[in-house]
N, C-alpha and C positions, 0 to 999 in steps of 0.2 A: 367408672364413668359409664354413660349408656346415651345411645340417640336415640331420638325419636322422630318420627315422620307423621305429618295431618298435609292433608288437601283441602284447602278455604279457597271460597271462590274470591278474588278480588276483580272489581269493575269490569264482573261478569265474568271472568276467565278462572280455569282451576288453578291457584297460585299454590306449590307446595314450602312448606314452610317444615324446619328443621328444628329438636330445640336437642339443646348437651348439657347434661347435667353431671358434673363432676364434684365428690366429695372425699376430702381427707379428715381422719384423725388424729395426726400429730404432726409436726410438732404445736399447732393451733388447730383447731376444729376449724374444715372452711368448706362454705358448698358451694359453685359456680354453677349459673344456668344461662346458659347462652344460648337465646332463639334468634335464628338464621333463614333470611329469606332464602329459598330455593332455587330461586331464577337468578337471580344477578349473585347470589353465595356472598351475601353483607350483613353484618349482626344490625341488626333491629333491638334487640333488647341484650343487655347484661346483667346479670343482678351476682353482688358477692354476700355471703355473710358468712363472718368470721366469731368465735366467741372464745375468747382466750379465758385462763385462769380464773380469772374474779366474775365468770358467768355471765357479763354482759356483750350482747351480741354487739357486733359492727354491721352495719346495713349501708350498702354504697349497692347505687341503680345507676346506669344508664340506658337512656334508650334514645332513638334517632324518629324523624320523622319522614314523612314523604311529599314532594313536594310537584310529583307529576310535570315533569316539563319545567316548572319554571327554572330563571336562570338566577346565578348566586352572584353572588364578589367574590372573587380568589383572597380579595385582599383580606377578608374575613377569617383565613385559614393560616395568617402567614404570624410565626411566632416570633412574640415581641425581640428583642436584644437585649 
């Protein structure tokens, strides 16, 4: 695994931002890259990819947005039953 550190300006200000890049070779090839914002310490982006046996990678992304202020639903977060 290794981190890494960049300073971007956001809405004018130096925002530092973090990224983790973690990889294994067995028992499945996987590599994790997780960049993290620096001020609030919240992943913004995750990306996996896995490539087992038969040499076809798996490719799974997420990533978050920013919404400045505005306000949300709770109810939006609440898991079904």
């Amino acid at each position: 695994a290794k981190v890494e550190q960049r300073t971007i300006p956001l809405r004018g200000q130096p925002t530092p931002y973090f990224r983790v890049l973690a990889t294994t070779k067995a028992p499945i090839p996987t590599e994790i890259e997780v960049l993290i914002d620096g001020n609030k310490f919240v992943p913004l982006t995750i990306r996996v990819t896995q490539t087992p046996k038969l040499n076809v990678a798996t490719k799974l992304q997420w990533q978050s947005g920013w919404s400045f202020g505005q306000k949300f639903d709770p109810s939006l977060f609440v898991i079904p039953k």
